[in-house]
N, C-alpha and C positions, 0 to 999 in steps of 0.2 A: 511380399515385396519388402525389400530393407533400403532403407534411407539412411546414408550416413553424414552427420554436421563432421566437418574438417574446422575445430581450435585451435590456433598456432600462435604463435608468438610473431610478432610480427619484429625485422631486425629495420634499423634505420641507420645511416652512416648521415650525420647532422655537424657539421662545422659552426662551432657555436664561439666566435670569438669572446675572449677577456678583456678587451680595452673598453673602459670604460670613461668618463669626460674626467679629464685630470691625469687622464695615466698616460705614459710615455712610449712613441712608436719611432722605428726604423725603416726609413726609406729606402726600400729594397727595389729598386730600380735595375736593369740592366747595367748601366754606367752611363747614364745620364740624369740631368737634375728632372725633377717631378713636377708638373707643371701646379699652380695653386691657384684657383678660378675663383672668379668673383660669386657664380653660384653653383650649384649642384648639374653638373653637365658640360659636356666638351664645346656644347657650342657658347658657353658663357666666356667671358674675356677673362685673359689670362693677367690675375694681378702680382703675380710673383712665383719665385722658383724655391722649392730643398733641395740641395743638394744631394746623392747618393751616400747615401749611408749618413744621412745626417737622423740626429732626435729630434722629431718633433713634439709638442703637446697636444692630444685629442680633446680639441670643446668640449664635440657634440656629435652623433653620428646621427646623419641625416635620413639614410636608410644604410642597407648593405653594401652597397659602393659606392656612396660621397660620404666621406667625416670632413668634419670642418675642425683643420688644426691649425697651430700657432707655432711656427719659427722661434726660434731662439733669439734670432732679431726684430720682432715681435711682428713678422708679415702672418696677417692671417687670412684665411681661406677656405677656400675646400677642393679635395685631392680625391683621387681615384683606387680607392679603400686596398685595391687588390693590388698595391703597391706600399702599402705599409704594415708592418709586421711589429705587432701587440709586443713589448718591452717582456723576457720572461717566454713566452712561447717559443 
């Protein structure tokens, strides 16, 4: 009887963003502004808006889709990550 182990390499396709707390993101929106909530989740109250294709600053990322960033006018918040795009990527 022959027993054969199968070694392979295992392949992973892994989206590992660069934004890190300080570094500058693009509201890639549709064309409309991006809502900026009081906390992490949509049912949180909405405390202000970025505009589309505006730069924000990243805090802090809260997990993989809420970062809590800061307006330029200095509204801060946190937004719906899969709508802002890392400065440079």
């Amino acid at each position: 009887m022959t027993s054969w182990i199968l070694i392979g390499d295992v392949v992973m396709n892994v989206k590992v963003s660069d934004a890190v707390p300080g570094s500058k993101a693009t509201v890639t929106t549709e064309k409309s502004n991006l809502n900026i909530r009081k906390g992490p989740g949509t049912d949180q109250p909405i405390v202000g808006k970025a505009a589309h294709h505006e730069i924000v600053t990243l805090v802090s990322k809260t997990n993989d889709q809420w970062w809590l960033i800061r307006t330029n006018n200095g509204e801060e918040g946190y937004a719906y990550a899969q709508y802002l795009t890392p400065e440079g990527s």
